[in-house]
C-alpha positions in Angstrom: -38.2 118.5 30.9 -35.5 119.3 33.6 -37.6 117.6 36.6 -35.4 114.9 37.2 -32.1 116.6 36.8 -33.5 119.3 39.3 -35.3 116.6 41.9 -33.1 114.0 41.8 -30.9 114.5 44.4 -33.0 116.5 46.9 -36.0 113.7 46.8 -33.1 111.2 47.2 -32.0 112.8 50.0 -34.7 113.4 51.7 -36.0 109.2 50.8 -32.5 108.1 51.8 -33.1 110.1 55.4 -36.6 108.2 56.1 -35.3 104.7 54.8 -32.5 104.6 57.1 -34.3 105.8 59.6 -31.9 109.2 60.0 -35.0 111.7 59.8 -35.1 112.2 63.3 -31.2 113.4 63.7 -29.8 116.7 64.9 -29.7 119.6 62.6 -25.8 119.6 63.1 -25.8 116.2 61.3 -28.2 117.1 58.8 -29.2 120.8 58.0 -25.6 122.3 58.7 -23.8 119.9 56.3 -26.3 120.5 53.7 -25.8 124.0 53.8 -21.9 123.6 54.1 -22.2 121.4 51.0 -24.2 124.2 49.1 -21.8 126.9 49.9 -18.8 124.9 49.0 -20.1 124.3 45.6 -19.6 128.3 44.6 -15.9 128.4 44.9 -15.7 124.6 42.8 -18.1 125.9 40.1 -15.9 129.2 40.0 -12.7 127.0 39.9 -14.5 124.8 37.1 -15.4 127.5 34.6 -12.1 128.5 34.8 -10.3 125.3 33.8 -13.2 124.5 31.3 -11.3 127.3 29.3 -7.6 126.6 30.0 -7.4 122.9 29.5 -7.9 122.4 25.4 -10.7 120.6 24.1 -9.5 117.0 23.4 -11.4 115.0 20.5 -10.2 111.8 20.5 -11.2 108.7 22.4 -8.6 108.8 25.0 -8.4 112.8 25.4 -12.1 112.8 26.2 -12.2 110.7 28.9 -9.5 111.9 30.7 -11.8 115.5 30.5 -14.8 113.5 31.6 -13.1 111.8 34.0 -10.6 114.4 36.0 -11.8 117.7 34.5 -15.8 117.1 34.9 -16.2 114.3 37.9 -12.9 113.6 39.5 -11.9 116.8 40.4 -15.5 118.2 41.8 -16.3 114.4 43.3 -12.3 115.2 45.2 -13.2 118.4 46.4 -16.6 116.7 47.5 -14.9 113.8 49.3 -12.3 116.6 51.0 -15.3 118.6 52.4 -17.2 115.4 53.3 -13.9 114.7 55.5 -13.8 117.8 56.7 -17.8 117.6 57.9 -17.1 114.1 60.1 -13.5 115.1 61.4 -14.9 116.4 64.5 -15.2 112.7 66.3 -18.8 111.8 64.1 -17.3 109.5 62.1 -16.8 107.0 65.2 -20.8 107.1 64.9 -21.7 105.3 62.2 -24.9 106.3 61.6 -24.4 109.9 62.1 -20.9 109.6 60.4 -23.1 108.5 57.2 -25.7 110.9 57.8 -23.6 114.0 57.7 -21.7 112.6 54.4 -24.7 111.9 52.9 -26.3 115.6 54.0 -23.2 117.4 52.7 -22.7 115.9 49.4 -26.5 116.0 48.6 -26.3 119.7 49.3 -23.2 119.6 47.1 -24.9 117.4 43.9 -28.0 119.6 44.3 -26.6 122.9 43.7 -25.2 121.6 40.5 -28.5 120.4 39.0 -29.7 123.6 39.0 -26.5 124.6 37.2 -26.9 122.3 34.8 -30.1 123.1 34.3 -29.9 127.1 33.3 -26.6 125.9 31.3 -28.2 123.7 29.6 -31.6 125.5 28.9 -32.4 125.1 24.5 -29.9 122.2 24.5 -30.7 119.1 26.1 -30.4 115.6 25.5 -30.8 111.8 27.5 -27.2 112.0 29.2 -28.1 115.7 30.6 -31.6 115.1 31.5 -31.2 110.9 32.9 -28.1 109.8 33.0 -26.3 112.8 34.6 -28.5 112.7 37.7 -28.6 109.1 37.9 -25.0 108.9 38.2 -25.0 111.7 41.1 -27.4 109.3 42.8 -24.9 106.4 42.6 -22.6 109.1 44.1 -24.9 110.3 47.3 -25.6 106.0 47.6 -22.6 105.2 47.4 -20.1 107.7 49.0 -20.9 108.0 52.5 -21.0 104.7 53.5 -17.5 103.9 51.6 -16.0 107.0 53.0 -17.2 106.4 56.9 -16.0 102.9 56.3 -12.8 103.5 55.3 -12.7 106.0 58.4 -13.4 102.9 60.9 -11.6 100.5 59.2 -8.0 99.3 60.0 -4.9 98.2 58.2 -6.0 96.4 54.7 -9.6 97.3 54.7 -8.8 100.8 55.2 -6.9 100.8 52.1 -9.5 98.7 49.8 -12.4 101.3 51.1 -10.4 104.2 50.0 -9.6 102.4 46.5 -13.1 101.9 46.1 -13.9 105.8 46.7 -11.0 106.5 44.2 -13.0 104.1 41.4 -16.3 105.8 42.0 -15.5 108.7 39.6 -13.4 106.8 36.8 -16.6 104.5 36.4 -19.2 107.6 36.5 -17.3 109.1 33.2 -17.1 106.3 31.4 -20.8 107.0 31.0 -20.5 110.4 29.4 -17.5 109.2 27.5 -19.3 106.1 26.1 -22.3 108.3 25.4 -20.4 111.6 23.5 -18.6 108.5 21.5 -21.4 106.9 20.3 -22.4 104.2 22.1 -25.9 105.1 23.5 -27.2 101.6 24.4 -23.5 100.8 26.0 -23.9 104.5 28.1 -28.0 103.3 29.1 -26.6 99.9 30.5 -23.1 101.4 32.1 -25.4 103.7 34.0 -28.2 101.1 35.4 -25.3 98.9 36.2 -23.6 101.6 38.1 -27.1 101.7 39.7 -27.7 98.5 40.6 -24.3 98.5 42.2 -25.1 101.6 44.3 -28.1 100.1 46.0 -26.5 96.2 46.1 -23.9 98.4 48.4 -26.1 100.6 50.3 -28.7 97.5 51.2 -25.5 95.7 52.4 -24.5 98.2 54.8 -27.8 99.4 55.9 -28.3 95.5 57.0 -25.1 94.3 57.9 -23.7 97.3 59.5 -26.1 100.4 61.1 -27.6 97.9 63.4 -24.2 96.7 64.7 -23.5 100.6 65.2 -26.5 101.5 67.7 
């Protein structure tokens, strides 16, 4: 019942490795930001917890979604980005390809550890947003963010800027899933989140085309 929730993101991973032709990197590139991602994910789920009991439930339309949206993806998909900076600061990110690699390592290390918590916390209480949706959208995430975030590190001036907005959005548009789906509106949740998909991989063909081969 859980085995796309726990496999999504490590099978992803590992696929989006061998498509892109990133298989045969270093282990400093690949292996050591996947463990840095894991190990970051203890303190965040700690500071999580927490706030999951200080900040008050909220039960109307607006107050919800500004849970889902800064409580239970902003801030984690923040802290995520902040580590993913940290991971390519060290002159990597001038490398396109390994720039993208070592996001992409980190953050899956990151999402993965959480589908295992979301697993045991869910255990006797599941339903299509836990068990599809949620991992689908951490997908869109591990697509989408390393190639926005290395691109906005290259770019200059105006693009920088746009890149960095579009990292911003990523989150906001991955809670209006859950929001759509606590409110109600299954069929409207099922088609936010294949659209989110669709637009994850429309963005990771057009850099994997248009851009790693300029970077070799």
């Amino acid at each position: 019942m859980f085995l796309f929730l726990l496999t999504a993101v490590p099978i992803a991973y590992l696929l989006l490795l061998s498509f892109g032709g990133q298989t045969n990197q270093p282990a400093a590139i690949t292996l050591v930001p996947f463990v840095k991602g894991v190990l970051l994910f203890l303190p965040v789920i700690v500071l999580l917890l927490i706030l999951e009991q200080i900040v008050p439930q909220q039960f109307n339309p607006g107050g919800l979604y500004l849970r889902y949206a800064l409580l239970r993806t902003a801030l984690p998909f923040l802290i995520a980005t902040a580590g993913a900076l940290v991971v390519v600061s060290g002159g990597v990110k001038n490398d396109f390809a390994a720039g993208s690699t070592a996001v992409l390592s980190f953050i899956s290390g990151y999402y993965g550890v959480f589908g295992i918590l979301d697993t045991v916390a869910n255990i006797g209480h599941t339903d299509p947003y836990i068990l599809f949706m949620l991992p689908a959208l951490r997908l869109v995430i591990i697509v989408l963010l390393p190639f926005l975030l290395i691109d906005a590190l290259r770019a200059y001036s105006f693009a920088r800027v746009a890149a960095f907005l579009a990292v911003a959005v990523v989150p906001f548009a991955l809670a209006t899933v859950a929001w759509l789906y606590r409110l109600g509106f299954r069929g409207a949740a099922v088609g936010a989140t294949a659209a989110l998909v669709v637009i994850a991989v429309v963005v990771y063909l057009r850099f994997m085309v248009a851009r790693l081969p300029d970077s070799r």
